[in-house]
C-alpha positions as CSV (number, residue, x, y, z in Angstrom):
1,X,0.0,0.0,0.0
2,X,1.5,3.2,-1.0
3,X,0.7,7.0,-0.1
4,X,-1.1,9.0,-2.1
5,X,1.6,11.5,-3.3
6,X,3.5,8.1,-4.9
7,X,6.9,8.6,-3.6
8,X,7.0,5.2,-3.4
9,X,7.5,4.6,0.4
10,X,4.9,2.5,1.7
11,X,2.3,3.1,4.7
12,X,4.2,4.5,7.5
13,X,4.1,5.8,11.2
14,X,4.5,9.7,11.4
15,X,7.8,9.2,13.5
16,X,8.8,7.5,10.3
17,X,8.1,9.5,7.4
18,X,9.5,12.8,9.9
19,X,13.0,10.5,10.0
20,X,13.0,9.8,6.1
21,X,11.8,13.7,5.1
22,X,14.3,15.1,8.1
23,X,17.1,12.9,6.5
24,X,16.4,14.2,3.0
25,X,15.1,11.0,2.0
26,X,11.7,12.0,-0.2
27,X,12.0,9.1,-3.0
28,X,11.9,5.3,-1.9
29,X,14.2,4.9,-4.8
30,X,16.5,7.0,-2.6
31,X,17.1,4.6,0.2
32,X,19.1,2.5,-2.9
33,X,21.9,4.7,-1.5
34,X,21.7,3.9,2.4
35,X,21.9,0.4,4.7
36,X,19.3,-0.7,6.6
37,X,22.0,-0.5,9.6
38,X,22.5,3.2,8.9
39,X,18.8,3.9,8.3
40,X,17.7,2.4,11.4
41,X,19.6,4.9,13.3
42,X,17.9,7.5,12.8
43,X,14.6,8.5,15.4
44,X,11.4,7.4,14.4
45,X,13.1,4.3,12.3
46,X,12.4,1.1,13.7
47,X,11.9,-2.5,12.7
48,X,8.4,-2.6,11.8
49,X,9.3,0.4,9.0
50,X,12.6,-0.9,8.1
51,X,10.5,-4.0,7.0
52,X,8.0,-2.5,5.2
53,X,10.5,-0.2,3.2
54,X,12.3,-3.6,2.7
55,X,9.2,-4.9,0.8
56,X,8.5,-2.2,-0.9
57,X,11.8,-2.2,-2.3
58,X,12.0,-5.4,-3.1
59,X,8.1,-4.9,-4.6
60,X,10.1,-2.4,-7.0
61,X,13.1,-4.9,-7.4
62,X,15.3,-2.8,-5.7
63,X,17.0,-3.4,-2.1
64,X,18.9,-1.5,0.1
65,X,22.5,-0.8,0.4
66,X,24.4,-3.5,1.4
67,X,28.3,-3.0,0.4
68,X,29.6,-0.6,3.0
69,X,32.8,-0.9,1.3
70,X,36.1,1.4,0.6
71,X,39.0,0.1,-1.0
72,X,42.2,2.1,-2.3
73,X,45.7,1.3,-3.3
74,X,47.5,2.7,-0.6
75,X,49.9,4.4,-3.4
76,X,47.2,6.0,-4.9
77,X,46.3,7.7,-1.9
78,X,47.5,10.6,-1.3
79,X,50.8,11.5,0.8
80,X,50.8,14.3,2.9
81,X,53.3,17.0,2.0
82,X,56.4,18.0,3.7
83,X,56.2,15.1,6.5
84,X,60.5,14.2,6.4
85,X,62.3,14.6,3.9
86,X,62.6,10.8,2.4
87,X,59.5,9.8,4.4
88,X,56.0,9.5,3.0
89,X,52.9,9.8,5.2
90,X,49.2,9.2,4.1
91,X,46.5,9.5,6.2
92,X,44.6,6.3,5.1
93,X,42.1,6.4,8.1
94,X,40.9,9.7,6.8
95,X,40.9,8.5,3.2
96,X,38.4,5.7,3.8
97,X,36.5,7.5,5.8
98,X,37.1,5.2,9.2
99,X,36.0,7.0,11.9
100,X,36.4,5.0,15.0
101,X,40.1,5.9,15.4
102,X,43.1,7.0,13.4
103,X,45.0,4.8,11.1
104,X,48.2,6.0,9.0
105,X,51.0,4.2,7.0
106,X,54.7,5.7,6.8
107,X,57.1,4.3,4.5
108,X,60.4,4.9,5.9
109,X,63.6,4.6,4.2
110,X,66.5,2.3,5.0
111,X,68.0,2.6,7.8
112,X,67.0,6.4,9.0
113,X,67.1,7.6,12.5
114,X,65.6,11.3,11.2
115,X,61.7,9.8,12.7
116,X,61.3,11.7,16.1
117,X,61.5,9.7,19.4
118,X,58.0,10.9,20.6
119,X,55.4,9.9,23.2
120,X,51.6,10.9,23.3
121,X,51.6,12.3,27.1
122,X,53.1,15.8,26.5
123,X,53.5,18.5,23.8
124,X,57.2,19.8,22.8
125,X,59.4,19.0,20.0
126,X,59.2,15.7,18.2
127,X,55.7,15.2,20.1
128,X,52.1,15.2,18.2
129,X,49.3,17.8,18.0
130,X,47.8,18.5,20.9
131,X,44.4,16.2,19.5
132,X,46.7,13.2,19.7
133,X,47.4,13.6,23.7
134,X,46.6,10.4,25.6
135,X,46.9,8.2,22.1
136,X,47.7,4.9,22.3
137,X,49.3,3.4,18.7
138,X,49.5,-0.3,17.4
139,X,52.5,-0.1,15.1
140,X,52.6,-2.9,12.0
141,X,55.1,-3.5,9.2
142,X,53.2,-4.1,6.3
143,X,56.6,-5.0,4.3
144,X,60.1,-4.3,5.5
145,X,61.0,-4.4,8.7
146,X,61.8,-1.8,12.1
147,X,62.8,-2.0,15.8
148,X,61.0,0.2,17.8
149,X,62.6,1.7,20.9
150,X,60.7,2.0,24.0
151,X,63.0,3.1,27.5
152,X,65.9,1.2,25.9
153,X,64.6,-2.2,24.6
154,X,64.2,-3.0,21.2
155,X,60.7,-4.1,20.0
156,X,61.3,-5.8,16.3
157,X,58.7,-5.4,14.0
158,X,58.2,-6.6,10.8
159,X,55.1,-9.0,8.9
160,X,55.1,-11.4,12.1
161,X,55.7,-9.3,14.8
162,X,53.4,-6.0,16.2
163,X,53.6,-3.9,19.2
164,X,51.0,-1.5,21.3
165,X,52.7,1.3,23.1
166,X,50.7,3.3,25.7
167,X,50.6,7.1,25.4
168,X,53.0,8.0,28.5
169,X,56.0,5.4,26.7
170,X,58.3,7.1,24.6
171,X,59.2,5.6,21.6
172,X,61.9,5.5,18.2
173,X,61.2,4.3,15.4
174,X,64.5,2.5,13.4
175,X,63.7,1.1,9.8
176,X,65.7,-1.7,8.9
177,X,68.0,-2.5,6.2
178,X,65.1,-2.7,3.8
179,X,63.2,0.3,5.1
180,X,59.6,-0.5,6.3
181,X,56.0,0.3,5.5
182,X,54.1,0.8,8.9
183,X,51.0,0.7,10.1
184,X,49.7,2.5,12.8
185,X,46.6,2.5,13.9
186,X,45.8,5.1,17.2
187,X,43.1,6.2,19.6
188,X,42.7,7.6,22.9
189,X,41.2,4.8,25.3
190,X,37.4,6.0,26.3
191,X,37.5,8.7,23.9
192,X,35.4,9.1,21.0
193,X,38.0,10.1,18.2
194,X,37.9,13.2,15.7
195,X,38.9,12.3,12.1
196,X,38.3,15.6,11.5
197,X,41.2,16.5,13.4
198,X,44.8,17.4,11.6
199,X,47.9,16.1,11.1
């Protein structure tokens, strides 16, 4: 059963078509664009309306969308300028669009001690931004291979080895003979985190 003006969307409470209109949604043929994970967060969406718009799609043979999906090559994305000289640095969390933390690869050349020794507890030289205070970062080589220095001890890293370091350690990174591409992936623990936030 549809409404009268024929957008398409079938029978539904007034919470419901408040959500849709409120969300910009005025065409059933629009919700082609959207999950039904992401719909149902919004107010007034619920089960019993996420159903029927199901039907009505399908009705229409249409569906919702259900590839949530973003996929680069990470050297087509793009580096961000002036990092170190010799150094490349891409943003790839930003890039995809993941929001639930921060997540950047670094190539490093060979052998290089130029990377800062840095923790995440204090401004000053060699330390990040003051939006990365309190980070914690999971480090990964992707290919190559790195020790990283924490108080002294040597952490080797490289395709079968990772390391977390907490926020207050402070820590050098040392590419190996090879160089390394790393991983690191960062957040502050109980924070929500800003991937709108700089570099």
């Amino acid at each position: 059963m549809r409404n009268k003006d024929d957008t398409g969307f079938p029978k539904l409470s007034a919470p419901a078509r408040r959500a849709l209109s409120g969300a910009g949604y005025t065409r059933l043929d629009q919700l082609t664009q959207v999950s039904e994970s992401d719909l149902s967060k919004l107010h007034g969406i619920g089960p019993t309306a996420i159903k029927a718009l199901r039907a009505a799609l399908d009705e229409r043979g249409l569906s919702f969308n259900t590839a949530d999906v973003t996929y680069a090559g990470i050297d087509e994305l793009d580096p961000i300028q002036g990092f170190l000289e010799g150094f490349t640095f891409r943003r790839v969390g930003a890039e995809l669009g993941v929001t639930p933390f921060g997540m950047s690869i670094i190539d490093m050349p060979p052998q290089t001690t130029a990377y800062p020794e840095h923790d995440h507890s204090s401004e000053g030289p060699g330390n990040p931004p003051a939006h990365q205070l309190g980070q914690e970062e999971v480090y990964i080589a992707l290919r190559g291979s790195a020790d990283v220095e924490v108080a002294g001890r040597r952490y080797p890293v490289d395709p079968g080895h990772l390391i977390r370091v907490g926020p207050t350690a402070r820590r050098k990174i040392l590419p190996g003979p090879d160089g390394v591409r790393l991983l690191a992936i960062g957040g502050v623990p109980g924070k929500a985190y800003d991937p709108a936030a700089t570099v």
